[in-house]
C-alpha positions as CSV (number, residue, x, y, z in Angstrom):
1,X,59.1,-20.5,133.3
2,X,58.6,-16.8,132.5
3,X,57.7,-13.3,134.3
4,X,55.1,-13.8,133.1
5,X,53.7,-17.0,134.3
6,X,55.1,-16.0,138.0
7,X,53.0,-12.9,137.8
8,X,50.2,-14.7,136.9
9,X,50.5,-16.6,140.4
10,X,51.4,-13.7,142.1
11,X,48.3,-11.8,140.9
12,X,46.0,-15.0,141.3
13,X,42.9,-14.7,144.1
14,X,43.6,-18.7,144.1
15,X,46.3,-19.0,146.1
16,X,47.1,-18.7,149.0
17,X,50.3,-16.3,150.5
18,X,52.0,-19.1,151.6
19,X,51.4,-21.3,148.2
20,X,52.8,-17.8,146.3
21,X,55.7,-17.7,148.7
22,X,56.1,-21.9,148.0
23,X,56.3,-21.3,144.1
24,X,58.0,-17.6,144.3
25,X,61.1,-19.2,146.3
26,X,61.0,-22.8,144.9
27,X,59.7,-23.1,141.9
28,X,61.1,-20.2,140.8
29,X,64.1,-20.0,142.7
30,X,63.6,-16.6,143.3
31,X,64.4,-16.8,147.6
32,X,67.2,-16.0,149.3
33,X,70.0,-18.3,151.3
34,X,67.5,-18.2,154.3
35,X,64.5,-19.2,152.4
36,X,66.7,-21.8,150.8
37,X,67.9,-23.3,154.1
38,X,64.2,-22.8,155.8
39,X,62.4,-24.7,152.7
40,X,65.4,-27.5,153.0
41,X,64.3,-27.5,157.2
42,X,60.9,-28.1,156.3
43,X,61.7,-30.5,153.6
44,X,62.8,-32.8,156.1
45,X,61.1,-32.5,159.7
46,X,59.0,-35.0,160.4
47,X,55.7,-34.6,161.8
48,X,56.9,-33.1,165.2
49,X,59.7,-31.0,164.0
50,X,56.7,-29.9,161.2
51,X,54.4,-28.3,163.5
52,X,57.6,-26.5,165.2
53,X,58.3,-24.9,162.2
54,X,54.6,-24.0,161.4
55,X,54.6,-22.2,164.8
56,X,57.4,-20.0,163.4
57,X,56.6,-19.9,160.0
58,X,52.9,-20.8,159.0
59,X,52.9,-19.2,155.7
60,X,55.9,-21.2,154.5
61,X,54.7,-24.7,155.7
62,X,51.4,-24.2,154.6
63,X,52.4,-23.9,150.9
64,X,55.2,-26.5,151.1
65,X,52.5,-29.0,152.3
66,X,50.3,-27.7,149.5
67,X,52.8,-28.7,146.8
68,X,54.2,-32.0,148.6
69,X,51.2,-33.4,149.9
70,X,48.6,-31.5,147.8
71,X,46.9,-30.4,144.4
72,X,48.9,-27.1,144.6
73,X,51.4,-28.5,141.2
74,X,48.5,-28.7,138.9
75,X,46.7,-25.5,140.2
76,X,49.5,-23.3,139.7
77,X,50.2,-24.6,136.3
78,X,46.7,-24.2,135.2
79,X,47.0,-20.8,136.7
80,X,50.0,-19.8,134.7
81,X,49.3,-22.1,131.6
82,X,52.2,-23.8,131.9
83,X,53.8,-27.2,133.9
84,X,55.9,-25.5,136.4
């Protein structure tokens, strides 16, 4: 993946700030030690320990549950024209 396709996502109307966050720190592998950790923590709560972590950190879940559990994948690569 390239600058360029990340600012393609970054720039997009599409997404959402928590989706860009999602991809900027995952996909890209562009967070720090505690986005790592966080992402890992939200990775695997369940359902209860889920909506703890979205009271803290909305943002974050929201786009985590957009890739996992959503169409986010094949949005963002259409967005940056590449499979991500």
């Amino acid at each position: 993946m390239t600058r360029e396709a990340l600012d393609k996502l970054m720039e997009s109307k599409e997404l959402t700030d928590g989706e860009k966050i999602y991809i900027k720190d995952c996909q890209f592998h562009l967070g720090g030690s505690f986005s790592n950790a966080l992402f890992e923590a939200i990775a695997r709560a369940d359902n209860e320990n889920l909506n703890k972590l979205a009271s803290g950190f909305p943002q974050e879940v929201q786009g985590f549950l957009a890739w996992a559990r959503g169409n986010l994948h094949a949005r963002a690569s259409k967005i940056a024209g590449c499979d991500l």
